[in-house]
C-alpha positions as CSV (number, residue, x, y, z in Angstrom):
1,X,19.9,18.8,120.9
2,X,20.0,15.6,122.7
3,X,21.9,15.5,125.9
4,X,21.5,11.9,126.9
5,X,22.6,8.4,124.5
6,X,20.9,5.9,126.8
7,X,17.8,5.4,124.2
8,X,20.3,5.3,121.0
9,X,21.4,1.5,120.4
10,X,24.7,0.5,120.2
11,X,25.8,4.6,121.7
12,X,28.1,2.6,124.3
13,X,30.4,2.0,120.8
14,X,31.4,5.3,120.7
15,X,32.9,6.2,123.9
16,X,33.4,10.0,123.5
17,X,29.5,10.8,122.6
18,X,28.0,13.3,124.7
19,X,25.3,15.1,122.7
20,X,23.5,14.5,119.5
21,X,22.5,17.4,117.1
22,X,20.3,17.4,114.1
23,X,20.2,20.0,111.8
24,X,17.7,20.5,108.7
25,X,19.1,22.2,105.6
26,X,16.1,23.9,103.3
27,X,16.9,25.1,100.2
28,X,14.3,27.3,98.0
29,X,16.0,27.3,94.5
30,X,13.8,28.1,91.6
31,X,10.8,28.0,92.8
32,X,11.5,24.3,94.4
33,X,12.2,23.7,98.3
34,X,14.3,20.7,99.3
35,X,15.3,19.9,102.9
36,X,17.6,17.5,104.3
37,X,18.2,16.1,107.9
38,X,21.4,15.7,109.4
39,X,22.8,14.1,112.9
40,X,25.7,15.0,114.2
41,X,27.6,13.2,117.5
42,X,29.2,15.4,119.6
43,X,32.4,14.6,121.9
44,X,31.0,17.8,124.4
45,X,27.8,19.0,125.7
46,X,26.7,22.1,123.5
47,X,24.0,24.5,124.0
48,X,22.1,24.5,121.0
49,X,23.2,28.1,119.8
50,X,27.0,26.8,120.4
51,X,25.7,23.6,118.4
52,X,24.9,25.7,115.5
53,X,27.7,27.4,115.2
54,X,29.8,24.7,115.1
55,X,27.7,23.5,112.7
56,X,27.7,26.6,110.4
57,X,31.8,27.1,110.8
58,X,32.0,22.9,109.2
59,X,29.6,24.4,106.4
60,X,31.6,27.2,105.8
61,X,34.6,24.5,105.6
62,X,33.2,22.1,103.2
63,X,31.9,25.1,101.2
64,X,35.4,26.4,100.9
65,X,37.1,23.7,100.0
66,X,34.4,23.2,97.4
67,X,34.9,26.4,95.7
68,X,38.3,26.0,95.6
69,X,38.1,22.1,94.4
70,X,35.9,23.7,91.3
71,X,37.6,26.9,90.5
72,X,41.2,25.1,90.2
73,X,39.9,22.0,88.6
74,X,36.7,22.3,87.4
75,X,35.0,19.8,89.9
76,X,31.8,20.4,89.4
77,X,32.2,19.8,85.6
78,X,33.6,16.6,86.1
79,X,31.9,13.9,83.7
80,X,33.7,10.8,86.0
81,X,31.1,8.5,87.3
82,X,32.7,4.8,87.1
83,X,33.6,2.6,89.4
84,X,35.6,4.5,92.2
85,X,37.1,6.5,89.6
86,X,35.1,9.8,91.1
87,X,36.5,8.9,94.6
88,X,39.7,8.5,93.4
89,X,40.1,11.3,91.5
90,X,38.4,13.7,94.3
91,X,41.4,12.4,96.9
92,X,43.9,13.3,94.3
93,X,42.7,16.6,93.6
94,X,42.1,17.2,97.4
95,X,46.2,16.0,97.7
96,X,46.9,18.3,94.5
97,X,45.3,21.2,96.2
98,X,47.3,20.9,99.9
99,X,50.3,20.5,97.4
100,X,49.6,23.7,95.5
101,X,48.5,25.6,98.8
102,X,51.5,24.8,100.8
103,X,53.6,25.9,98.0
104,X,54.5,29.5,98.1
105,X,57.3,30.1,95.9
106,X,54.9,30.9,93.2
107,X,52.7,34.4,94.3
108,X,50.1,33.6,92.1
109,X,46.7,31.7,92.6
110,X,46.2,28.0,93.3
111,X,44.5,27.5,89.9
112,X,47.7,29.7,87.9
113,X,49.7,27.7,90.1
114,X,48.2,24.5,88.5
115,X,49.0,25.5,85.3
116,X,52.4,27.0,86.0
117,X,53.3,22.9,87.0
118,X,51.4,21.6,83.9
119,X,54.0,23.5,81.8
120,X,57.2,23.6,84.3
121,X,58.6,20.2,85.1
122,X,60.9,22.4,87.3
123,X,57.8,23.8,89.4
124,X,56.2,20.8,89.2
125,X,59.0,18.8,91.1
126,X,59.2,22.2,93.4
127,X,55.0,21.5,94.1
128,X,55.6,17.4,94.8
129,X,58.2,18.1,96.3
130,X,57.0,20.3,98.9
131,X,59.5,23.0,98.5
């Protein structure tokens, strides 16, 4: 944790900062360890154990989201690499999935849900719709 921006250049751009954080990610997976360094600015000063668990609750987030992005539609699967195609498509499903979520006539799971509107135009409209 770095309490002070005066040594960072251009830190006068962003108004808010306060503190800067860096966390490093290792990951052992078969056999191999990998590690990767992230900065984070911060809007408040945080102890560093307040830090981290801000840190671990935006993990827990992303992870979330992730699972839920690959169980409904298969993300992780995804064979889309041209272009901006992948970026496009991501937002869509990310849209796709609020849609489904905030849906609740259905009491079934996001992914059921899914296919419930891929073979009821009546649903479907219901899910767009935001009914």
């Amino acid at each position: 944790m770095c309490g002070g921006a005066d040594d960072i250049p251009h830190a006068s751009k962003w108004t808010k900062l306060k503190t800067i954080g860096m966390t490093i990610k290792i990951v052992k997976q078969n056999g191999k360890e990998t590690s990767d360094v992230r900065y984070n600015i911060v809007s408040n000063y945080l102890s560093g154990k307040r830090f981290a668990e801000a840190v671990r609750g935006q993990w827990s987030i992303e992870n979330s989201l992730h699972w839920q992005l690959d169980e409904t539609f298969g993300e992780d699967r995804s064979r889309i690499r041209k272009g901006h195609a992948y970026v496009n498509f991501s937002l869509l499903r990310r849209t796709i999935l609020s849609l489904l979520k905030y849906n609740k006539t259905a009491k079934v799971s996001v992914k059921n849900k899914r296919l419930k509107a891929g073979r009821n135009v009546r649903y479907l409209l219901e899910v767009v719709l935001g009914k």
